[in-house]
N, C-alpha and C positions, 0 to 999 in steps of 0.2 A: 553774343560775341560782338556784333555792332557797336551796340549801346557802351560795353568794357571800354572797345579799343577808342570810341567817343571821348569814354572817360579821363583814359590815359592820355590823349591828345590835350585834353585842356589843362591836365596836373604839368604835361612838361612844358605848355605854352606859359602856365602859371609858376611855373620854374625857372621856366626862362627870363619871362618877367621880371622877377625877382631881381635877377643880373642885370635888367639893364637891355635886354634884346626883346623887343617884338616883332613875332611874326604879323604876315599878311592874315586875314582874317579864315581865308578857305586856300587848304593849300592839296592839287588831290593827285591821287596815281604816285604817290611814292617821295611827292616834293617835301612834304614835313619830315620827311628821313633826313632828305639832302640837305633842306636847311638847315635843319637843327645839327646835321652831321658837322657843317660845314663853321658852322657854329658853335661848336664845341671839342673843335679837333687842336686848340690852339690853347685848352686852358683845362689841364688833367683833374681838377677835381669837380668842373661841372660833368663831363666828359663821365666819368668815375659815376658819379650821381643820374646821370640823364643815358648811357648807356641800354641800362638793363632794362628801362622802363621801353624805349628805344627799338631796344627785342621784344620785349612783349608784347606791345603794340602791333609789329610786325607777323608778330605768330596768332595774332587774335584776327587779324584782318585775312591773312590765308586763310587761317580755319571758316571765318567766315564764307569765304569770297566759295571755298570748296563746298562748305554745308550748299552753300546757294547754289551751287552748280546741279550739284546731287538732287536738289528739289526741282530746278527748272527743270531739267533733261525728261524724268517723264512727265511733268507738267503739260510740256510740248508737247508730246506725243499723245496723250491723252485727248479725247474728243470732248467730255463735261469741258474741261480746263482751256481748252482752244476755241470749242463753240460759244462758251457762255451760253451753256441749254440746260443750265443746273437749275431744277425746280425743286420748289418742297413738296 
């Protein structure tokens, strides 16, 4: 899911490119939405095009951010996983 929503980040920075806009290099917690939101709310067919990729990205990152949640929670609660007293 990571790695996807990676992917998708560099297609619409490579999109955006394209036109004419570059982003900052690391943008985190929601700001490459905003940018590129903000950046494409003024010109309907990048807008049309950079949209849905937009969404995706957005639903690949919750999925992740949840799958993680799901794995830490008993991670933490677990004593191998918290002591590092894991032997072979």
């Amino acid at each position: 899911m990571q790695r996807k929503s990676l992917d998708l980040e560099n297609e619409i920075r490579g999109l955006l490119k394209v036109f004419g806009v570059k982003l900052t290099i690391r943008l985190r917690d929601g700001a490459l939405e905003e940018a590129t939101r903000g950046t494409i709310e003024n010109d309907p067919s990048l807008s049309h095009a950079l949209q849905p990729m937009l969404e995706a990205r957005h639903m690949l990152v919750e999925t992740f951010l949840e799958l993680d949640q799901r794995l830490r929670k008993p991670a933490n609660q677990d004593t191998i996983t918290t002591l590092g007293v894991y032997r072979r």
